[in-house]
Structure formats: structure tokens, C-alpha cells
C-alpha positions as CSV (number, residue, x, y, z in Angstrom):
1,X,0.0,0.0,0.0
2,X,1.6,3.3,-0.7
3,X,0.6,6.2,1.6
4,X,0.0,9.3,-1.0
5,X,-2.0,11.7,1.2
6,X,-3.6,12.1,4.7
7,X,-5.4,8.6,5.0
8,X,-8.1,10.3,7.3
9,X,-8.9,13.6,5.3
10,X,-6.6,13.0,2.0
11,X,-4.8,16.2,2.5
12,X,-1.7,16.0,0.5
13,X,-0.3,19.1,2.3
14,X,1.8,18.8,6.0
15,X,2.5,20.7,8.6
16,X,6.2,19.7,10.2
17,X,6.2,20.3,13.6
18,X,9.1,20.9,16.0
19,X,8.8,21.1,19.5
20,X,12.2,22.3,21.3
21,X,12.2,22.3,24.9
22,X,15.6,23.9,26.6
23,X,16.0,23.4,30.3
24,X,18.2,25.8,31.9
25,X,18.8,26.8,36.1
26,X,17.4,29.7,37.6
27,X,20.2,31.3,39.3
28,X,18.7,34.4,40.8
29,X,15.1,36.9,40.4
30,X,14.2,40.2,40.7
31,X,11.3,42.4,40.0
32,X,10.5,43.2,37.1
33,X,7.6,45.9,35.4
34,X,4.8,44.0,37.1
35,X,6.4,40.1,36.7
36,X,9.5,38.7,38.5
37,X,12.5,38.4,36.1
38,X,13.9,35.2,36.3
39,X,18.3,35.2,35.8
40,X,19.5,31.9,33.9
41,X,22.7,30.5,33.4
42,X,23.4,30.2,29.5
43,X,24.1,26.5,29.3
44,X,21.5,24.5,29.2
45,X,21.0,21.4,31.2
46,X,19.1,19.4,29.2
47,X,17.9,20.0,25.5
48,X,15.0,17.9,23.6
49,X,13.5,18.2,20.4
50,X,10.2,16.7,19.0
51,X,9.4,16.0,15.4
52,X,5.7,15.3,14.5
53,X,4.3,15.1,10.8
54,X,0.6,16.2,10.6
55,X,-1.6,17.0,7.8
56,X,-3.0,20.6,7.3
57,X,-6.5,19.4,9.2
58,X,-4.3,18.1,12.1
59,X,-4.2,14.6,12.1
60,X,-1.1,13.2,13.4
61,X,0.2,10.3,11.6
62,X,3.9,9.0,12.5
63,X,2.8,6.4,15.4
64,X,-0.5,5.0,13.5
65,X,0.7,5.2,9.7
66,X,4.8,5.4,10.2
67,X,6.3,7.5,7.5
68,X,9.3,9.8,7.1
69,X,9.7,12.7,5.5
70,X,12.1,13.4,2.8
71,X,12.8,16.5,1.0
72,X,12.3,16.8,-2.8
């Protein structure tokens, strides 16, 4: 079976989505113009990033249909 669209909607446009999540230690506060200001060191701790394929109408498909993507 070869997967040409969105098997759901049969969208054949995506949406690549990166989620990037940066942790990094608070080493001081102040206040700030109505909102603490949090101080962080530069380095980050821990860094994670999550790649998700969906169509334009937002179904997700990587876990139920497994594809990669591969630029033309």
C-alpha cells in the first residue's frame, strides 16, 4: 500500500512540527515591570526536540501510519 495523502482527510499538504524544549537553572530573580525576572545561566541542562508530521486538518500520523519525511 503506498501512503499518498492524509489517510483520514486526503490532505496532501503537511505541517512539520518541531517542539524544542531547553531546560536551563534559575540562578537568581528580581522584579521586574509587574512580573518577576527570572536570571538563567546560559548553558542549558538538558535540551530535547520533538518531530511530528501532521496534515493541514491536524491529524497526526507518524505512530499509527509510520512515515518519514524526505525532501524533494
Amino acid at each position: 500500500m503506498s501512503v499518498t495523502a492524509c489517510p483520514v482527510c486526503s490532505s496532501v499538504d503537511v505541517r512539520l512540527i518541531w517542539t524544542t524544549e531547553v531546560i536551563r537553572r534559575v540562578v537568581g530573580s528580581r522584579s521586574g515591570d509587574g512580573k518577576p525576572v527570572f536570571v538563567v545561566e546560559s548553558d542549558p541542562i538538558e535540551e530535547s526536540v520533538e518531530e511530528r508530521v501532521a496534515c493541514v486538518n491536524g491529524h497526526s500520523h507518524p505512530d499509527r501510519v509510520g512515515f518519514d519525511i524526505e525532501w524533494s
